[in-house]
N, C-alpha and C positions, 0 to 999 in steps of 0.2 A: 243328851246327844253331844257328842265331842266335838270340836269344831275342828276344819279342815285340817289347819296349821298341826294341831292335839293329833289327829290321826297321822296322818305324815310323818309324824317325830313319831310315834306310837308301833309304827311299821317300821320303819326304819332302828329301831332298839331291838323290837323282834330279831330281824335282817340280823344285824350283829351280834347279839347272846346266842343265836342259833348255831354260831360256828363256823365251821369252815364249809357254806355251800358245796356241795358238789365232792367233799374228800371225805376218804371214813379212815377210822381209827386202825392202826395195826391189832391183832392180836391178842397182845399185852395191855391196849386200851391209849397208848400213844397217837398221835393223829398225826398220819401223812398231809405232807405241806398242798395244800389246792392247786398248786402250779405242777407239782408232779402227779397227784391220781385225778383223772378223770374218768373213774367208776364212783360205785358206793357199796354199802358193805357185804352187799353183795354180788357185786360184778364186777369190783372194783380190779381195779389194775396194777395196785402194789401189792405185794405179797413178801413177806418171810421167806428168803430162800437157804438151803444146805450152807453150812461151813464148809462141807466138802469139797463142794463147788465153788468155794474162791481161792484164788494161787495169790500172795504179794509178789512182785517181781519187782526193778529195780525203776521202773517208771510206774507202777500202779498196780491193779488188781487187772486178774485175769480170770473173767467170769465164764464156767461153763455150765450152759442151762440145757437137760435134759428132760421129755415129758416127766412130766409128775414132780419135777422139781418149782413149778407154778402152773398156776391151771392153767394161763394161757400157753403154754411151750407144749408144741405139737411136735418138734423135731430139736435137733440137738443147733442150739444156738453157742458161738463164743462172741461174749463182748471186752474188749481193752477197756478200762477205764482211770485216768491218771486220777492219783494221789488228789490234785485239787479240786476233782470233781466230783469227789464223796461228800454225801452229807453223813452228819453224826447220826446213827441209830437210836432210839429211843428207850432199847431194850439189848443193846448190848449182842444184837442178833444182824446177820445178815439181811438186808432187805433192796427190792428190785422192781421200779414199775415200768411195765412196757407198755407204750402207748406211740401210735395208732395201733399198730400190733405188735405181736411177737418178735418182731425184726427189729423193733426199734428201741432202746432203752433208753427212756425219759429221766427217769430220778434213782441212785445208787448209794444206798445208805449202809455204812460199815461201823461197828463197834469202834470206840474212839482208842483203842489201844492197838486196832490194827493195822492205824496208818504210820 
């Protein structure tokens, strides 16, 4: 039997090799940061969105999200998002996670050749 201290450090290595609680992988198998998905991989709240759907303009990206361009987008959303507030993509792909809902854009992740 393991003693306390042995269990504790034992749990806690699990905790850590296991990942990022609470975030799942895009796609491609890259994994959104925990601070922006709070789903999982299957409810999850990033998702891969259209090139279509992003404009550069001379302060940022100009995102327009129609249904079916992410599961959660019910109606046609536009978000502003400057240049410093993108993170790098992991795959070269547009990515978007909305959280608490649809209204809100938590984490904007752009191809590093788009900024």
């Amino acid at each position: 039997m393991a003693s306390k201290p042995t269990a504790v450090l034992a749990a806690a290595c699990a905790l850590i090799s296991g990942g990022s609680a609470g975030a799942h992988d895009a796609v491609r198998g890259w994994p959104y940061p925990p601070a922006c998905c709070k789903g999982d991989d299957l409810g999850g709240d990033c998702e891969r969105i259209p090139g279509a759907s992003v404009k550069t303009g001379p302060s940022g990206f100009s995102v327009t999200l129609l249904p079916g361009d992410h599961h959660l987008v019910t109606r046609q959303h536009l978000f502003q998002i400057p240049y410093r507030d993108a993170l790098p993509s992991g795959d070269h792909d547009f990515h978007i996670c909305l959280h608490p809902s649809e209204e809100y854009m938590n984490c904007f992740f752009a191809p590093p050749d788009s900024i």
